[in-house]
mmCIF file of the N, C-alpha and C atoms, coordinates in Angstrom:
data_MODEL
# 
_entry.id   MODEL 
# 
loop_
_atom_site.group_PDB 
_atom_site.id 
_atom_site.type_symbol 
_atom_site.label_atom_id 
_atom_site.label_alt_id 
_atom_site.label_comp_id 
_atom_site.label_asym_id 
_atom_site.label_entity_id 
_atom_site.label_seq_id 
_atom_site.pdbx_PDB_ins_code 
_atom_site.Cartn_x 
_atom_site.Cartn_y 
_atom_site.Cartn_z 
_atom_site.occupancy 
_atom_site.B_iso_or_equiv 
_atom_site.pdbx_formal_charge 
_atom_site.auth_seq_id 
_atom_site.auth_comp_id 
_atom_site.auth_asym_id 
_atom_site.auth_atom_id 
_atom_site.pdbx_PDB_model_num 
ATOM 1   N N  . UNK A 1 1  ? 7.059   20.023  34.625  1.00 0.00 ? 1  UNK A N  1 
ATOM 2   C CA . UNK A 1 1  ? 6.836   19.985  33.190  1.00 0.00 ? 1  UNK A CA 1 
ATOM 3   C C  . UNK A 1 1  ? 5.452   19.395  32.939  1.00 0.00 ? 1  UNK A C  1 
ATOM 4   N N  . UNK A 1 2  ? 5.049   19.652  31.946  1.00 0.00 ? 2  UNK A N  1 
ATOM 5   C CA . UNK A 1 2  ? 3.416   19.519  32.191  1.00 0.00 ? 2  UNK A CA 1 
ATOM 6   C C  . UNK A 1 2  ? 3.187   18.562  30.734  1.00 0.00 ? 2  UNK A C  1 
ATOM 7   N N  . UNK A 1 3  ? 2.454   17.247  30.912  1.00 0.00 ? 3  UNK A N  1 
ATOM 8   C CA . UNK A 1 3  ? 2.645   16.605  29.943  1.00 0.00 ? 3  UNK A CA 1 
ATOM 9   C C  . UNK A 1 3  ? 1.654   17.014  28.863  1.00 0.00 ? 3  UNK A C  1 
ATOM 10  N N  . UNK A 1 4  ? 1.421   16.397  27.732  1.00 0.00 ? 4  UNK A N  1 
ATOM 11  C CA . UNK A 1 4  ? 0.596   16.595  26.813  1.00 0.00 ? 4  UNK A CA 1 
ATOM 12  C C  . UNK A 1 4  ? 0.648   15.397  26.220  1.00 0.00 ? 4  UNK A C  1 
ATOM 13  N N  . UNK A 1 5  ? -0.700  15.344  25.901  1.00 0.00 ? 5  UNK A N  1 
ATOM 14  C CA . UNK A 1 5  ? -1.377  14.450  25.348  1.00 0.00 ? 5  UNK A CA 1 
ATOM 15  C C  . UNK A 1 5  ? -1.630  14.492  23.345  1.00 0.00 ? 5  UNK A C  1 
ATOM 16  N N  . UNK A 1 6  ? -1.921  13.687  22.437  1.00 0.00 ? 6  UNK A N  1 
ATOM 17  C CA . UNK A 1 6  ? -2.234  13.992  21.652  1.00 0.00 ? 6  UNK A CA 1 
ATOM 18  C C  . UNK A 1 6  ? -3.900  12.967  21.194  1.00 0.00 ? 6  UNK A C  1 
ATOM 19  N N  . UNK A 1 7  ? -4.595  13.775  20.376  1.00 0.00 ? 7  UNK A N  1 
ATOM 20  C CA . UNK A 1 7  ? -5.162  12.316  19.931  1.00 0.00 ? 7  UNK A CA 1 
ATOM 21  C C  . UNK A 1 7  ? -5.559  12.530  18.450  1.00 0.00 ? 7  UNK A C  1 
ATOM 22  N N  . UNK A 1 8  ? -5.188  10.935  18.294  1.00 0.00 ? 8  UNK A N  1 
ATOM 23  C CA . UNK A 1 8  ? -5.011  10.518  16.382  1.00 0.00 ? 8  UNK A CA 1 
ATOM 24  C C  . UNK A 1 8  ? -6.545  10.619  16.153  1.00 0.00 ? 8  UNK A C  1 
ATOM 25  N N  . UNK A 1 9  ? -5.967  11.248  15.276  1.00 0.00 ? 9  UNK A N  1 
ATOM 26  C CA . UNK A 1 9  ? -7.623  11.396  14.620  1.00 0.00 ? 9  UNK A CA 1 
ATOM 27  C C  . UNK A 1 9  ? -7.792  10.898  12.695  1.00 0.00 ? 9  UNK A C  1 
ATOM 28  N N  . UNK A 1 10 ? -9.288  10.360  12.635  1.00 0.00 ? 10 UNK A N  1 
ATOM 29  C CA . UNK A 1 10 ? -9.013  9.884   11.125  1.00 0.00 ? 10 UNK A CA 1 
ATOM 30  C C  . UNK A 1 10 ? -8.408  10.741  9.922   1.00 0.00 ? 10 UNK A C  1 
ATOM 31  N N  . UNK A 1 11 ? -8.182  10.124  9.388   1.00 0.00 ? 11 UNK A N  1 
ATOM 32  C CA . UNK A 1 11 ? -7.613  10.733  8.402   1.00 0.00 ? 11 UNK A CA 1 
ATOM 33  C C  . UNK A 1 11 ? -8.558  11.579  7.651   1.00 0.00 ? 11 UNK A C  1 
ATOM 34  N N  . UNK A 1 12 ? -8.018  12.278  7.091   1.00 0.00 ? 12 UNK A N  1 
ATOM 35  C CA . UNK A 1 12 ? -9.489  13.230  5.994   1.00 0.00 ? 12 UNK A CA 1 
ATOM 36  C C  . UNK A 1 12 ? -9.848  12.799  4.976   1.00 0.00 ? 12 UNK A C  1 
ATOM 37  N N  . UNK A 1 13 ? -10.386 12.815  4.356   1.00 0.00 ? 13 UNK A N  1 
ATOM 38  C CA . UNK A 1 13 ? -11.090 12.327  3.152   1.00 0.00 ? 13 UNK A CA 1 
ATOM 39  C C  . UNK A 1 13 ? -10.241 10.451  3.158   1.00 0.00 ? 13 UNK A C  1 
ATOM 40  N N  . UNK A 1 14 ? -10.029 9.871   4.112   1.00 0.00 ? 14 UNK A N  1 
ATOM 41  C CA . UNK A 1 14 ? -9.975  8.257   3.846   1.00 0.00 ? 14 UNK A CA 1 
ATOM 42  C C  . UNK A 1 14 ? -11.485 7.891   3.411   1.00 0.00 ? 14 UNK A C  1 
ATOM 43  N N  . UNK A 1 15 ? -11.393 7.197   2.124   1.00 0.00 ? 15 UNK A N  1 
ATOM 44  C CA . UNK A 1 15 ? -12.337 6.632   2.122   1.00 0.00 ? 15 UNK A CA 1 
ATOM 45  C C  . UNK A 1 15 ? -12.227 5.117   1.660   1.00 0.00 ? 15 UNK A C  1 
ATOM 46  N N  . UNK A 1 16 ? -11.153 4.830   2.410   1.00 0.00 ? 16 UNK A N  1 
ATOM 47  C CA . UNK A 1 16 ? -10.978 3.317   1.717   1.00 0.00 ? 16 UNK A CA 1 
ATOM 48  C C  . UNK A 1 16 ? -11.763 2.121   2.522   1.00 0.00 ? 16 UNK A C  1 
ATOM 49  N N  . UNK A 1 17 ? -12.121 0.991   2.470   1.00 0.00 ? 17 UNK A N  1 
ATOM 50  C CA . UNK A 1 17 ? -12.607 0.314   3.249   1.00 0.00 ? 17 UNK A CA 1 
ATOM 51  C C  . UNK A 1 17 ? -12.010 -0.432  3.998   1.00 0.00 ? 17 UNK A C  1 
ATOM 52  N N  . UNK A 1 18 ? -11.967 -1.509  4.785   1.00 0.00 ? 18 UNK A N  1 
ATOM 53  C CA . UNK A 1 18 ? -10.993 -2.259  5.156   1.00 0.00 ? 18 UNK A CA 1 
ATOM 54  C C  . UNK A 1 18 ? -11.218 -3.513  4.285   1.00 0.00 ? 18 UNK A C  1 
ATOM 55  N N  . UNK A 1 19 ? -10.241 -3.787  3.802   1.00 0.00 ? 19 UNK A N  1 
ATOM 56  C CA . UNK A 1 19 ? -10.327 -4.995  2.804   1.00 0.00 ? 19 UNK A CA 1 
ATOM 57  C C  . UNK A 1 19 ? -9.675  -6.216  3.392   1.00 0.00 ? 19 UNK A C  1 
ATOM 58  N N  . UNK A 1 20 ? -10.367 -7.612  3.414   1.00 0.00 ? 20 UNK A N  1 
ATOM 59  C CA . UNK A 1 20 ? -10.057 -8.915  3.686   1.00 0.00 ? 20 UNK A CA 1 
ATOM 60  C C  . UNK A 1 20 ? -8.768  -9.431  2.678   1.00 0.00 ? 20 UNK A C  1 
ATOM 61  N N  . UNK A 1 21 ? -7.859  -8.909  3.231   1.00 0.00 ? 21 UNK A N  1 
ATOM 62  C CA . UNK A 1 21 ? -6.665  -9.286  2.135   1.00 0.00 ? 21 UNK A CA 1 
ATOM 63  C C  . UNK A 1 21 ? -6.420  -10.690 2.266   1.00 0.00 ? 21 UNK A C  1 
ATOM 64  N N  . UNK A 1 22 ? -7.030  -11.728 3.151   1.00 0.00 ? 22 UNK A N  1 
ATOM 65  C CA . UNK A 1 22 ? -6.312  -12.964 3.402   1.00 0.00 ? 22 UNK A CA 1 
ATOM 66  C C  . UNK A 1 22 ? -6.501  -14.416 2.498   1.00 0.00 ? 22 UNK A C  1 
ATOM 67  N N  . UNK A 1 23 ? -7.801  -13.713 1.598   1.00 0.00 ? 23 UNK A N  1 
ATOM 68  C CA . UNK A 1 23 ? -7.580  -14.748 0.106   1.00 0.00 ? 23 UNK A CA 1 
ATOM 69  C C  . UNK A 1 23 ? -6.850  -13.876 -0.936  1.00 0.00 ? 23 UNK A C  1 
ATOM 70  N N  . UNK A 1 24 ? -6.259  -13.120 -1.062  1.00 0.00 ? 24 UNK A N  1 
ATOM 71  C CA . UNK A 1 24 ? -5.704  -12.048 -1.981  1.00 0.00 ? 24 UNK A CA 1 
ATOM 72  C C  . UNK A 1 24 ? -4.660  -13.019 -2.518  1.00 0.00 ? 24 UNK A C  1 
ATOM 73  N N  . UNK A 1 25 ? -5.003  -12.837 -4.247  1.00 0.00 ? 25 UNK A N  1 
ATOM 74  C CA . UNK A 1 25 ? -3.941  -13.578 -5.209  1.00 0.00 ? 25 UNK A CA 1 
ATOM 75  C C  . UNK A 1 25 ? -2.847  -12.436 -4.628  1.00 0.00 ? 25 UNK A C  1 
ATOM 76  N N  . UNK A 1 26 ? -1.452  -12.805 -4.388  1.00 0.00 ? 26 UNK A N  1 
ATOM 77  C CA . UNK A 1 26 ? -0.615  -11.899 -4.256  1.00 0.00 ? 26 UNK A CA 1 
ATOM 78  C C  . UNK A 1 26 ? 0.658   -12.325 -5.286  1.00 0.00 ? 26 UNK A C  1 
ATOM 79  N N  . UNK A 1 27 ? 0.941   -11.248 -6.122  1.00 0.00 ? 27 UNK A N  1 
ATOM 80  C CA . UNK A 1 27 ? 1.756   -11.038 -7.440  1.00 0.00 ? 27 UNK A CA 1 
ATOM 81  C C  . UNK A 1 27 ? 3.098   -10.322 -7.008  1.00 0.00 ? 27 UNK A C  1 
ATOM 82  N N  . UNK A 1 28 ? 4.491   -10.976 -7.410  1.00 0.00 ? 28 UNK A N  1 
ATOM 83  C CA . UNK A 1 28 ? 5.514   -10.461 -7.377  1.00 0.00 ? 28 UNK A CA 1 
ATOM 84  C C  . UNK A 1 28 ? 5.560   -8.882  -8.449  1.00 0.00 ? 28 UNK A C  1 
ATOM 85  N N  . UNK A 1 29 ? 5.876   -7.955  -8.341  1.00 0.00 ? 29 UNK A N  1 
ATOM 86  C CA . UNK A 1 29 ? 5.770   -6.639  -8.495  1.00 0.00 ? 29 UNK A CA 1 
ATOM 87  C C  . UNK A 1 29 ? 6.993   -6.764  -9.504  1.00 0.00 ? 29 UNK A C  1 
ATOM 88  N N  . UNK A 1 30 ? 8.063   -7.643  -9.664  1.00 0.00 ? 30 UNK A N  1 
ATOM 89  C CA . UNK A 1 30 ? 9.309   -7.381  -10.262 1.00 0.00 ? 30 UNK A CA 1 
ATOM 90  C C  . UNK A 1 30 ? 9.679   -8.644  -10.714 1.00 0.00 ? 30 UNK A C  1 
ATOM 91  N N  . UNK A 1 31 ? 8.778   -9.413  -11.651 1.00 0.00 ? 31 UNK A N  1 
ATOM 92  C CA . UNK A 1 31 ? 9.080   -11.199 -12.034 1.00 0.00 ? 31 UNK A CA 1 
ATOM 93  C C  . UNK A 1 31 ? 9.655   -11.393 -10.914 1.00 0.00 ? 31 UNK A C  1 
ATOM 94  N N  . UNK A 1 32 ? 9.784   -11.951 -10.049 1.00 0.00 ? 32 UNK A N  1 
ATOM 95  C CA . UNK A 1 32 ? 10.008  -12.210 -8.807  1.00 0.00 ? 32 UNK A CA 1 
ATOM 96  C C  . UNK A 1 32 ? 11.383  -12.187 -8.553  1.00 0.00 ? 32 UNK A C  1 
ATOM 97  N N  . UNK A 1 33 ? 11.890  -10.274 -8.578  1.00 0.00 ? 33 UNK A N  1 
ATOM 98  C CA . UNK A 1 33 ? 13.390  -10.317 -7.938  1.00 0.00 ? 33 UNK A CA 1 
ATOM 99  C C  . UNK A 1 33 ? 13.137  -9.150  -6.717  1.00 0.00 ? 33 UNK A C  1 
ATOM 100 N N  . UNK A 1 34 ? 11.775  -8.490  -6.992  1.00 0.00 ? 34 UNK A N  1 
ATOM 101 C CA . UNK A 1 34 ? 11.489  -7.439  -5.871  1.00 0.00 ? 34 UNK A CA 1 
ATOM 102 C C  . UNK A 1 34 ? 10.794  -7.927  -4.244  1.00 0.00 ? 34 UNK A C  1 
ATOM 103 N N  . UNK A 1 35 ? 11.329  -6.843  -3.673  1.00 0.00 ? 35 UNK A N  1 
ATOM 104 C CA . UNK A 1 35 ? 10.429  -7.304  -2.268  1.00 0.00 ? 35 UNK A CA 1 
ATOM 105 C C  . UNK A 1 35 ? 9.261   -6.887  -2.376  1.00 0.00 ? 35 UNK A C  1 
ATOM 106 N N  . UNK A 1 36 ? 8.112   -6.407  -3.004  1.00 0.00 ? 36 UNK A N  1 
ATOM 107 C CA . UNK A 1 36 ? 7.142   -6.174  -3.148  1.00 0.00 ? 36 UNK A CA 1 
ATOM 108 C C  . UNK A 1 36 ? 6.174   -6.780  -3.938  1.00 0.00 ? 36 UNK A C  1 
ATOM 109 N N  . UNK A 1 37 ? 4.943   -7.050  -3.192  1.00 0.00 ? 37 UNK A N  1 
ATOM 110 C CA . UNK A 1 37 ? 4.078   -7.706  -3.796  1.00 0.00 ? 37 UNK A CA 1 
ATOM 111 C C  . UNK A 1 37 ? 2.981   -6.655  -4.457  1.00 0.00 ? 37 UNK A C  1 
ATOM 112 N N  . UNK A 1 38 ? 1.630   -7.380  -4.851  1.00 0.00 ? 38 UNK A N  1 
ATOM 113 C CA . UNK A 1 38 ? 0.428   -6.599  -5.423  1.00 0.00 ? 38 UNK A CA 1 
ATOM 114 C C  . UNK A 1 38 ? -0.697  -7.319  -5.623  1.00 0.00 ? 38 UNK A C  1 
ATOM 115 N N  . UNK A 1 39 ? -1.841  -7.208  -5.214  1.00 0.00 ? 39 UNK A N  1 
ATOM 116 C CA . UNK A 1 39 ? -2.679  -7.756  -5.356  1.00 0.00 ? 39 UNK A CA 1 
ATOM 117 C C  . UNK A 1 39 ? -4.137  -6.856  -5.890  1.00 0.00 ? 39 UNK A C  1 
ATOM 118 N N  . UNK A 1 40 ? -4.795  -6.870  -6.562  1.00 0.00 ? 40 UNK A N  1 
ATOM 119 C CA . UNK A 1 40 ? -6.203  -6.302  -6.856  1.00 0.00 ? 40 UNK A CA 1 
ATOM 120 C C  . UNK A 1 40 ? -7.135  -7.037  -6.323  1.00 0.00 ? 40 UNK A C  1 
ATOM 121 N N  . UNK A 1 41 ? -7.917  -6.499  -5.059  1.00 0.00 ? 41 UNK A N  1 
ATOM 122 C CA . UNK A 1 41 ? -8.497  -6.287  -4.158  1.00 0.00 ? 41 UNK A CA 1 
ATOM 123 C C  . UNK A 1 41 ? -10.043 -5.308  -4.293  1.00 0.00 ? 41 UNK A C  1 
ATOM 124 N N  . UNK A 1 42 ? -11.329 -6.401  -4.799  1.00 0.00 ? 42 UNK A N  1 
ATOM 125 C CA . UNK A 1 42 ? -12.285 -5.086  -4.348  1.00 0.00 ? 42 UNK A CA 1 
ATOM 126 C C  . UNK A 1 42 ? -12.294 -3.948  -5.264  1.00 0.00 ? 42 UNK A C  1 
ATOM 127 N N  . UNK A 1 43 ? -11.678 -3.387  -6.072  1.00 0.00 ? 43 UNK A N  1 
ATOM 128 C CA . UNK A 1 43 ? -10.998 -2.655  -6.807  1.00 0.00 ? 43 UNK A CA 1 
ATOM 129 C C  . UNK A 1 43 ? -10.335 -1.785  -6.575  1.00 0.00 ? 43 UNK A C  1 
ATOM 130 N N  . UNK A 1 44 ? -9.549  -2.072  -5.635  1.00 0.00 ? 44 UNK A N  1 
ATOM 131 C CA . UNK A 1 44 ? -8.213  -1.224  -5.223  1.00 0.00 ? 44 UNK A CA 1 
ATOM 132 C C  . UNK A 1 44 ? -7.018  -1.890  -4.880  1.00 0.00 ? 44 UNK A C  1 
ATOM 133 N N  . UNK A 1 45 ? -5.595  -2.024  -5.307  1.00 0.00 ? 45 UNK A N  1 
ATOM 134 C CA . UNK A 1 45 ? -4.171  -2.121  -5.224  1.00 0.00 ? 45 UNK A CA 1 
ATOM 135 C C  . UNK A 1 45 ? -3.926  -1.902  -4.066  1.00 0.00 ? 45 UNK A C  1 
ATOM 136 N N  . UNK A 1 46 ? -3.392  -3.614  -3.414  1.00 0.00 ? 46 UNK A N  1 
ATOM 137 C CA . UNK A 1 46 ? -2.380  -3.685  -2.187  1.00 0.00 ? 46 UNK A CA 1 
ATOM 138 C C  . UNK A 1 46 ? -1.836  -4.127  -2.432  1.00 0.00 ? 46 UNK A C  1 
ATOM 139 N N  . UNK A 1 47 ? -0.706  -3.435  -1.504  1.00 0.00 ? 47 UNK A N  1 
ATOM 140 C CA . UNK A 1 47 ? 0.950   -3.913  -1.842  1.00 0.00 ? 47 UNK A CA 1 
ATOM 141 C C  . UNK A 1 47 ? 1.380   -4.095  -0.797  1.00 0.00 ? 47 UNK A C  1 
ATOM 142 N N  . UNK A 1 48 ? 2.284   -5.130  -0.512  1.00 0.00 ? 48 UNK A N  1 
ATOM 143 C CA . UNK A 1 48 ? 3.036   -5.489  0.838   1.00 0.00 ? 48 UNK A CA 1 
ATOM 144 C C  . UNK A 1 48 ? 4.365   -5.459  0.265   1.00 0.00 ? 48 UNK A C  1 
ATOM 145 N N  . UNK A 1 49 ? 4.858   -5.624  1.492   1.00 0.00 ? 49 UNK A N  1 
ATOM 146 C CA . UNK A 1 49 ? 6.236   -6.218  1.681   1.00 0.00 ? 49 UNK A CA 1 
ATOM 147 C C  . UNK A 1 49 ? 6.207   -7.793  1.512   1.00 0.00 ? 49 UNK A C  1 
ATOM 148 N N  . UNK A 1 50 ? 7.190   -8.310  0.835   1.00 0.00 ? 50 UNK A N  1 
ATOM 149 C CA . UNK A 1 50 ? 7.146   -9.894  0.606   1.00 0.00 ? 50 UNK A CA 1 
ATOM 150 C C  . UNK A 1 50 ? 7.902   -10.747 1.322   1.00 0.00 ? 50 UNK A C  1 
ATOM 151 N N  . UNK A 1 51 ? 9.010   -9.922  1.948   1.00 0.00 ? 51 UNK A N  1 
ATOM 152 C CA . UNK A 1 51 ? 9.438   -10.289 3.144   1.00 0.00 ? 51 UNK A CA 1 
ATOM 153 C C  . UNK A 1 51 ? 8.745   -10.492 4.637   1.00 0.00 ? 51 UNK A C  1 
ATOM 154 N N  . UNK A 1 52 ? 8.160   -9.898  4.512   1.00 0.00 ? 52 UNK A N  1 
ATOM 155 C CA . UNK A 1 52 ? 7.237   -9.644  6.339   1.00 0.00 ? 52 UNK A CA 1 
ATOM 156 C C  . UNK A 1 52 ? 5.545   -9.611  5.210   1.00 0.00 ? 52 UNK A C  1 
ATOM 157 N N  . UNK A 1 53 ? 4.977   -10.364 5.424   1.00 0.00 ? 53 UNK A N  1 
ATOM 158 C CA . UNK A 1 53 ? 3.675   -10.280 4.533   1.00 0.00 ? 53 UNK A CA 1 
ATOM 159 C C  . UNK A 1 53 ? 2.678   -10.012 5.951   1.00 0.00 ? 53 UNK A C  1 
ATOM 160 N N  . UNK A 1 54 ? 3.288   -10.692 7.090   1.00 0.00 ? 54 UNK A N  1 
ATOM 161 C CA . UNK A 1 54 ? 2.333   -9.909  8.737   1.00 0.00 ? 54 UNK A CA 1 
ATOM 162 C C  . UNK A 1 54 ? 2.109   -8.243  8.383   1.00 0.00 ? 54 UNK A C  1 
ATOM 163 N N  . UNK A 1 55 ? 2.996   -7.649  7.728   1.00 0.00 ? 55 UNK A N  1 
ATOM 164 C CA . UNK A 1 55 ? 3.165   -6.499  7.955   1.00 0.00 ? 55 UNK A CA 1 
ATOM 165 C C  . UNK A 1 55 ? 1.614   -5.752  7.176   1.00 0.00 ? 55 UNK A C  1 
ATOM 166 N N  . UNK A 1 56 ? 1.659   -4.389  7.732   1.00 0.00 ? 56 UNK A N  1 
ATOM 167 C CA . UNK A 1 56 ? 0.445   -3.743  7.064   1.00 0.00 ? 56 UNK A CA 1 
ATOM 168 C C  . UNK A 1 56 ? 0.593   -3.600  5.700   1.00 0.00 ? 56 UNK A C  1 
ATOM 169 N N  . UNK A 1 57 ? -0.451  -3.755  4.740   1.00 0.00 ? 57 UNK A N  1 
ATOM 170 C CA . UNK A 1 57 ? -0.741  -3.210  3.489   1.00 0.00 ? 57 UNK A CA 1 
ATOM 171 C C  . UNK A 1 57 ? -0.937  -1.503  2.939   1.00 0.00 ? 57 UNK A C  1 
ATOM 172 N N  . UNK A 1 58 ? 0.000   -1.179  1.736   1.00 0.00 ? 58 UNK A N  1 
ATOM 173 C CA . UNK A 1 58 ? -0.712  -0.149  1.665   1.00 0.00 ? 58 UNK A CA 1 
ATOM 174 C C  . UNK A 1 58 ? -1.935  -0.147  0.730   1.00 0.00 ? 58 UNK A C  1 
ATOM 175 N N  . UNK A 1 59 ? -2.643  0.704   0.623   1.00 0.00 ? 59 UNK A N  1 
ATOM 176 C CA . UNK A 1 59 ? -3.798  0.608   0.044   1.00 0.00 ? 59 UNK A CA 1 
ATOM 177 C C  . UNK A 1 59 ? -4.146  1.664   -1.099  1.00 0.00 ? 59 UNK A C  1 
ATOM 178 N N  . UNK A 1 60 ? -4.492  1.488   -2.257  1.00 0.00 ? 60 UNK A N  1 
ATOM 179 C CA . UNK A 1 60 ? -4.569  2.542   -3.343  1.00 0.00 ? 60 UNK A CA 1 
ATOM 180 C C  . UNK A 1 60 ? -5.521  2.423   -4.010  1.00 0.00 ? 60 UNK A C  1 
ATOM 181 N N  . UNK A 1 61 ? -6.219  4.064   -4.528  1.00 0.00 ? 61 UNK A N  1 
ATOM 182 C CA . UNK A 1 61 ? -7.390  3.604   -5.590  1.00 0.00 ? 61 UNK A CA 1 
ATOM 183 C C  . UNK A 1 61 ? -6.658  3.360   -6.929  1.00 0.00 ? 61 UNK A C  1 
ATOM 184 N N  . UNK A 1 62 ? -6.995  3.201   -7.765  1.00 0.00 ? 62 UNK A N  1 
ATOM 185 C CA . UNK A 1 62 ? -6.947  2.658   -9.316  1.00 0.00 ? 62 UNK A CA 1 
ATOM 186 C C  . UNK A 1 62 ? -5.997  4.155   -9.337  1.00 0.00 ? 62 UNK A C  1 
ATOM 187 N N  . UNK A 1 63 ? -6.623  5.288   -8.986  1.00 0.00 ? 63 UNK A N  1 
ATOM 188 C CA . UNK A 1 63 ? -6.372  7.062   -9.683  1.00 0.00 ? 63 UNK A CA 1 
ATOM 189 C C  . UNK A 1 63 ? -4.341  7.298   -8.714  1.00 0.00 ? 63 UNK A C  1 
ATOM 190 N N  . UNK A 1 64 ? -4.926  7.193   -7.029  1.00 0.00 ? 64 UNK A N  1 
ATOM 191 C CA . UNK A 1 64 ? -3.491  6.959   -6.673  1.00 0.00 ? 64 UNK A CA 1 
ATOM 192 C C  . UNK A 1 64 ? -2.635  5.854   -6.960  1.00 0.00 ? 64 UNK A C  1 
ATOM 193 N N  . UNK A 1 65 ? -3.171  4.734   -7.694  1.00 0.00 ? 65 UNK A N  1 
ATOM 194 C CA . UNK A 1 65 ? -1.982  3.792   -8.219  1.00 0.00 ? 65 UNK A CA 1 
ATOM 195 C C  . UNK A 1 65 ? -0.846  4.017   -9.326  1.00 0.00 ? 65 UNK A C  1 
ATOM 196 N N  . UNK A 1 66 ? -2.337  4.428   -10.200 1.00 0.00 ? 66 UNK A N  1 
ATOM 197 C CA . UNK A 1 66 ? -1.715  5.093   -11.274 1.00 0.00 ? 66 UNK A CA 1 
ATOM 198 C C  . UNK A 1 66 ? -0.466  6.472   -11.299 1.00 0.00 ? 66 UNK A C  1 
ATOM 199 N N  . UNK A 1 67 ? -0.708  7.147   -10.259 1.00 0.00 ? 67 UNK A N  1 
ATOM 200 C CA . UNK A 1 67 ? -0.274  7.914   -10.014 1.00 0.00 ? 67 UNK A CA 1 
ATOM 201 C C  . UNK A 1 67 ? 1.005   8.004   -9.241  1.00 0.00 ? 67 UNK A C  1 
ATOM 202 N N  . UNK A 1 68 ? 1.365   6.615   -8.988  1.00 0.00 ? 68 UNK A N  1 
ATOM 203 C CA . UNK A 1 68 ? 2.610   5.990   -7.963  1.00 0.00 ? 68 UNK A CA 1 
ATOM 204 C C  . UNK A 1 68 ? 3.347   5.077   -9.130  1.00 0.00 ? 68 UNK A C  1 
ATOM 205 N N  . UNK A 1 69 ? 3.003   4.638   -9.959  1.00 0.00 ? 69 UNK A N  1 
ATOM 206 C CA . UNK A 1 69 ? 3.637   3.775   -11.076 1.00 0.00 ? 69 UNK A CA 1 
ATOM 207 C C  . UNK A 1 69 ? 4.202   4.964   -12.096 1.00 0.00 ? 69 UNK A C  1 
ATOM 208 N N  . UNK A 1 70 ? 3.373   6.122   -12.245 1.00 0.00 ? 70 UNK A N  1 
ATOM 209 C CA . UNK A 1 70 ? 4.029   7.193   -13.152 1.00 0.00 ? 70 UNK A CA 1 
ATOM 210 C C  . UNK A 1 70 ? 5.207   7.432   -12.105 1.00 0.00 ? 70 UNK A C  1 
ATOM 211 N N  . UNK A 1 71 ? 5.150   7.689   -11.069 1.00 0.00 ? 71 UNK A N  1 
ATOM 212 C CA . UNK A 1 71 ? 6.305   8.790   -10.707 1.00 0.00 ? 71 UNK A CA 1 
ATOM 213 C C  . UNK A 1 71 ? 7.164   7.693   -10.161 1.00 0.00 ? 71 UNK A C  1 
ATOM 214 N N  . UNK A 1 72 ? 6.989   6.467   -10.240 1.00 0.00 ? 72 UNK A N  1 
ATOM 215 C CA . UNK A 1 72 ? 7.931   5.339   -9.955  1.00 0.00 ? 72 UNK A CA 1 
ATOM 216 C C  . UNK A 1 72 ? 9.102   4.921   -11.270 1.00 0.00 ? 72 UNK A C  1 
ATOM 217 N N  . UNK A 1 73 ? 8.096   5.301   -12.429 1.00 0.00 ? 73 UNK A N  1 
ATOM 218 C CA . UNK A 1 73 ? 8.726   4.982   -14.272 1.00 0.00 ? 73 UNK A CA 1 
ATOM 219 C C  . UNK A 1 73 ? 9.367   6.460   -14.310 1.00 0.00 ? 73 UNK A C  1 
ATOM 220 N N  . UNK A 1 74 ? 9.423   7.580   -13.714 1.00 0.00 ? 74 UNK A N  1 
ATOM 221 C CA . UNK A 1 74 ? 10.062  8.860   -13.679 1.00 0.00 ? 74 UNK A CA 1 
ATOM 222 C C  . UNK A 1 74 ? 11.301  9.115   -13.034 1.00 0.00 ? 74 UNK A C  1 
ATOM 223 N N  . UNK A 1 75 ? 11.319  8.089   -12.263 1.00 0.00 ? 75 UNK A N  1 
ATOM 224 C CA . UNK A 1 75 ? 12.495  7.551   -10.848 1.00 0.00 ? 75 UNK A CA 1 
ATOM 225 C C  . UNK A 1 75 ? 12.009  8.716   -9.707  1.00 0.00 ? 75 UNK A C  1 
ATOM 226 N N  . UNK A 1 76 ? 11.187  8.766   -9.224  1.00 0.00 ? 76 UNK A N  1 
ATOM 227 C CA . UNK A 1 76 ? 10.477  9.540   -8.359  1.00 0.00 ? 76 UNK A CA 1 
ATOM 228 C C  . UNK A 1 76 ? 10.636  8.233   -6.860  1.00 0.00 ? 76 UNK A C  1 
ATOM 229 N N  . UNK A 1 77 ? 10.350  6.834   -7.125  1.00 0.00 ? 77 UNK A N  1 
ATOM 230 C CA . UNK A 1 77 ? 10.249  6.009   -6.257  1.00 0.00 ? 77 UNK A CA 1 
ATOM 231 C C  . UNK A 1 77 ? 11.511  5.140   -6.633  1.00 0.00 ? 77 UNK A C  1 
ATOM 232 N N  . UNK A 1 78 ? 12.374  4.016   -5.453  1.00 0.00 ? 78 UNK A N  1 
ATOM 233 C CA . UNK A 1 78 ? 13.135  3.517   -5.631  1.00 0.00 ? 78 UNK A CA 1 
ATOM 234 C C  . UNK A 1 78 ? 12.592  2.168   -4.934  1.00 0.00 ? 78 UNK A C  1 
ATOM 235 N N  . UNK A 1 79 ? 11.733  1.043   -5.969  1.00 0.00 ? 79 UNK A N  1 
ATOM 236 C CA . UNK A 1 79 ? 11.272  0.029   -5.607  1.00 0.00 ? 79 UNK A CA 1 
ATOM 237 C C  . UNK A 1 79 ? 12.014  -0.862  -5.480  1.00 0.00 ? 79 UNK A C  1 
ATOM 238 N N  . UNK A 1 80 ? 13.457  -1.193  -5.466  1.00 0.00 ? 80 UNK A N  1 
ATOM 239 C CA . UNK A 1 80 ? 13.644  -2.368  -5.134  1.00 0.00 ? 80 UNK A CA 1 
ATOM 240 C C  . UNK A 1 80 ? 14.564  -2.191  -3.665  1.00 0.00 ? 80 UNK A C  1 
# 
């Protein structure tokens, strides 16, 4: 059997930067009954987990934030 390899390649059009999240005011997302946090960053929205805050951030412009809070108020997302 003949193995195969893959290799990750960047993403396309990423153009986010890497942001120093480790002074980041971080804001409960749900008066504080959700596991999710939020912070404005640089001018872009990260959100963790508030349970595991080690864990990776996701990262959003202002245009995909907006665009995750509409279809979250639509019940498109199930944040808690």
């Amino acid at each position: 059997m003949a193995e195969s390899t893959t290799q990750q390649q960047p993403l396309t059009g990423w153009d986010k930067p890497e942001l120093d999240l480790s002074g980041a005011d971080w804001r409960s997302s749900s008066r504080g009954l959700g596991d999710v946090q939020i912070a404005f960053v640089e001018g872009f929205i990260a959100m963790r987990n508030s349970g595991r805050p080690e864990s990776p951030s996701l990262i959003f412009t202002p245009a995909e934030w907006g665009a995750f809070v509409s279809g979250a108020r639509e019940g498109e997302f199930d944040l808690t």
